[in-house]
BAGU-10748 format. One record per residue (C-alpha): residue number from 0; residue in one letter; x, y, z. Coordinates in steps of 0.02 Angstrom, whole numbers, plus 50000, padded with zeros to 5 digits. Each point is the difference from the previous one (the first is absolute). Layout:
# BAGU-10748
PT  seq  type   east  north     up
PT  NUM     A      X      Y      Z
...
This chain:
# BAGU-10748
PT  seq  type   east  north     up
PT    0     X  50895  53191  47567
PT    1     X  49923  49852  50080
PT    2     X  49944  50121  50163
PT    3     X  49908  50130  49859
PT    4     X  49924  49848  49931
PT    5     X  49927  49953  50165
PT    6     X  49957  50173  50046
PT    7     X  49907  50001  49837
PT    8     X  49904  49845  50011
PT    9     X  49936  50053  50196
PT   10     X  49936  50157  49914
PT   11     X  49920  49900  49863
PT   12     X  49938  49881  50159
PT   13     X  49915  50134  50086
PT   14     X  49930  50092  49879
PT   15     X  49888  49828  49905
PT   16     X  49969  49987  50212
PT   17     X  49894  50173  50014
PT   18     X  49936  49962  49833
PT   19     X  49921  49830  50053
PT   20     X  49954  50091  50145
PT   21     X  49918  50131  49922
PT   22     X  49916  49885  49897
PT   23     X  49923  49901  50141
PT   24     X  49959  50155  50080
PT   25     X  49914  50031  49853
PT   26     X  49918  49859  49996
PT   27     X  49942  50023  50161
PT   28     X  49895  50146  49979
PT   29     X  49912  49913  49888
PT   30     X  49910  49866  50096
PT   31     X  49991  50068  50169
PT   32     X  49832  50109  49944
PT   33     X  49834  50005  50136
PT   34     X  49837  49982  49919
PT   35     X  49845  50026  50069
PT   36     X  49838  49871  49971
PT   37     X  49818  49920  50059
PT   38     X  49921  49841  49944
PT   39     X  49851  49967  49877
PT   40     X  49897  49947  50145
PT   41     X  49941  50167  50017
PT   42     X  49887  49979  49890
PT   43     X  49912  49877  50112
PT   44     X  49934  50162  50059
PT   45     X  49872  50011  49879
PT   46     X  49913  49838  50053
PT   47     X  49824  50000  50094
PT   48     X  50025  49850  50097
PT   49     X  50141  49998  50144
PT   50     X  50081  50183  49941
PT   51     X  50176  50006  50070
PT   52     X  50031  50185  50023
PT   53     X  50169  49940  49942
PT   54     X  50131  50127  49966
PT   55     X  50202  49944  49993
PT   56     X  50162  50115  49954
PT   57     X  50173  49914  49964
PT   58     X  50147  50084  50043
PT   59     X  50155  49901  49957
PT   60     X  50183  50015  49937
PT   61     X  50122  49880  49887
PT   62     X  50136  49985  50098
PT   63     X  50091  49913  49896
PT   64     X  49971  49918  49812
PT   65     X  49901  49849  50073
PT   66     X  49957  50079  50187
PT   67     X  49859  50079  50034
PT   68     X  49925  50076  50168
PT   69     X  49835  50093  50046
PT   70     X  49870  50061  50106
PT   71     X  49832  49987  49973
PT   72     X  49838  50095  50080
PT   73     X  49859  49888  49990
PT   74     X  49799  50049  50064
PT   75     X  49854  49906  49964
PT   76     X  49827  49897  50083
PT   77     X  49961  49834  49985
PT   78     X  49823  49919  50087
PT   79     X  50085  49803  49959
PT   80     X  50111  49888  50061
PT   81     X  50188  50034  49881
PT   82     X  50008  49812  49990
PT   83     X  49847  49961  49928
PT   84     X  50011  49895  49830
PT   85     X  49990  50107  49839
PT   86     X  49849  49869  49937
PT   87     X  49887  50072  50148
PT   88     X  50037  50159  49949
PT   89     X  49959  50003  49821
PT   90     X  49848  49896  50047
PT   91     X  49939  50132  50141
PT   92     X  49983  49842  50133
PT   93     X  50153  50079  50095
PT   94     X  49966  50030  50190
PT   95     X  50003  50174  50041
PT   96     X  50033  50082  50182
PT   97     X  49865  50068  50110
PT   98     X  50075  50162  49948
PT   99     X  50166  50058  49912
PT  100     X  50196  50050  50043
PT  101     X  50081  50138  49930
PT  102     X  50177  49982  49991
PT  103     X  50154  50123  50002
PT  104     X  50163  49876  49938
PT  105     X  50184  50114  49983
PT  106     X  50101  49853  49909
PT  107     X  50170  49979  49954
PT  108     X  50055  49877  49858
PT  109     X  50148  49934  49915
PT  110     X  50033  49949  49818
PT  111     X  50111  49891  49911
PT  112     X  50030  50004  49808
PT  113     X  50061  49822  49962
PT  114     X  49999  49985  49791
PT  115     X  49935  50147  49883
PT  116     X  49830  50050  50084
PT  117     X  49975  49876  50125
PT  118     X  50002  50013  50172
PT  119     X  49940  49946  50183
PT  120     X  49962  50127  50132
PT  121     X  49927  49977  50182
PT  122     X  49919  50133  50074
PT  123     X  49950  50028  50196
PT  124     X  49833  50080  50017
PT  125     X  49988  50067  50168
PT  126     X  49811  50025  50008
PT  127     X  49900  50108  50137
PT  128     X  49812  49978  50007
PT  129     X  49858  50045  50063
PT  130     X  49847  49900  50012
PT  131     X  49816  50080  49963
PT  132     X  49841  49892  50042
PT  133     X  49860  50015  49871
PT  134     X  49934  50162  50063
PT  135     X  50173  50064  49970
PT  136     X  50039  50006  50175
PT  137     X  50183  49971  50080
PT  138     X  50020  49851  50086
PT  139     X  50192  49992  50022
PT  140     X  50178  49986  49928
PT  141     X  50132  49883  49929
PT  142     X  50162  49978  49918
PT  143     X  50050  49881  49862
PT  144     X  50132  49954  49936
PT  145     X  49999  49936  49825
PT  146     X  50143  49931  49896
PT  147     X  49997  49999  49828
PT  148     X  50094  49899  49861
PT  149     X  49994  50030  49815
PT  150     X  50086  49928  49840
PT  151     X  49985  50116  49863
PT  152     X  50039  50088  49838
PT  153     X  50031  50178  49966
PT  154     X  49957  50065  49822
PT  155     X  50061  50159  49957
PT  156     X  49946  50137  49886
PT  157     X  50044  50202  49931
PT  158     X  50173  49979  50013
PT  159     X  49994  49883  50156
PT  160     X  49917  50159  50097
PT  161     X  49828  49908  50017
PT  162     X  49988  49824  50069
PT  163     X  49874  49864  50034
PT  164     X  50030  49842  50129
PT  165     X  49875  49868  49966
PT  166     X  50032  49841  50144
PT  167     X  49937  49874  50091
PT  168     X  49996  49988  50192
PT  169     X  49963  49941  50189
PT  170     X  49987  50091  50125
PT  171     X  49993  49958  50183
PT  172     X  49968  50046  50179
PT  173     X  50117  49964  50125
PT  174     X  49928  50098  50125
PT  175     X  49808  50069  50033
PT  176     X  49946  50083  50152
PT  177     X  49834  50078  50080
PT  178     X  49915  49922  49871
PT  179     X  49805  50027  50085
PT  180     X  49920  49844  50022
PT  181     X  49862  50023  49889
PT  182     X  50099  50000  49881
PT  183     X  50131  49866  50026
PT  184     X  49836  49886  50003
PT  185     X  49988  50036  49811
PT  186     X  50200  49994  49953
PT  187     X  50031  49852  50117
PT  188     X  49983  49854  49882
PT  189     X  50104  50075  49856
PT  190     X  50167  50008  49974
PT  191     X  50135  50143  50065
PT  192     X  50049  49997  49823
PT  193     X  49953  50056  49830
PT  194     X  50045  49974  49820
PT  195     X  49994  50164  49905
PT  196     X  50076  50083  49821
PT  197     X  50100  50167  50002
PT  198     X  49960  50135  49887
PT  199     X  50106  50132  50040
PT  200     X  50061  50137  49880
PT  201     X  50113  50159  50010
PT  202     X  50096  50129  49936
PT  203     X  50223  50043  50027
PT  204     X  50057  50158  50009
């Protein structure tokens, strides 16, 4: 009697075992969803002044409930020095290069989910350019690397399908090469370092 007992309660073991299983599994499929995305600073493509050509596509995955990797594709132009203040900006007194770069930056980020919505993600921007003098001539190449850090918050919409990722941000340069010398005349006495908000958003599937 006792053995049929214990036979019994194994059974009753292993079966409430798949079932969690199942469940987690389950679970699983629920969360680990890709989404695709960009950033509202596209629409700094309309602008007159300084037009960045800028064009981004995220690529990530949710590897787990509070993990998130991606890749992003980044292309864009810039004719001023990326640590220039934001108050010389808005004020048009910024310094501008004898010229412009256009820059190719294949990136790969990671994501962390700490409480609800928000997060902190750093991102490594591995930038290729190519710098044009003012008649839009080539006068060389160069790599950067730039390192970005972000504390954020995700709001989600439609069923949690749509998302938006307003944050705040620095990013940094570790590592700057070729840079032509006309124009590390201009960048020279600014920072390798810049304040800056996120504004990505997305869609899961």
């Amino acid at each position: 009697m006792q053995k049929k007992f214990l036979w019994i309660g194994l059974a009753l073991l292993l079966v409430s075992g798949l079932e969690v299983k199942a469940q987690n599994a389950k679970q699983d499929s629920t969360y680990k969803r890709w989404f695709i995305g960009s950033t509202l600073y596209l629409l700094g493509n309309f602008t007159k002044n300084h037009n960045p050509e800028y064009v981004q596509l995220n690529v990530g995955y949710r590897i787990t409930p509070k993990d998130v990797v991606s890749i992003r594709f980044k292309r864009s132009v810039y004719d001023w020095p990326l640590g220039t203040p934001w108050g010389k900006i808005f004020d048009g007194t910024e310094d501008t290069y004898p010229g412009h770069a256009r820059i190719l930056a294949p990136t790969i980020g990671y994501q962390r989910f700490w409480w609800k919505g928000v997060y902190t993600a750093v991102y490594a921007l591995n930038a290729f350019e190519k710098y044009m003098d003012n008649n839009n001539k080539k006068i060389g190449n160069g790599y950067t690397l730039y390192l970005d850090f972000y504390l954020g918050y995700q709001f989600k919409f439609f069923k949690d399908r749509f998302f938006f990722e307003p944050a705040i941000g620095i990013s940094y340069w570790p590592l700057r090469t070729n840079v032509p010398a006309s124009f590390k005349a201009v960048e020279q006495k600014w920072p390798n370092y810049f304040i800056q908000p996120g504004l990505d958003f997305g869609f899961k599937f």
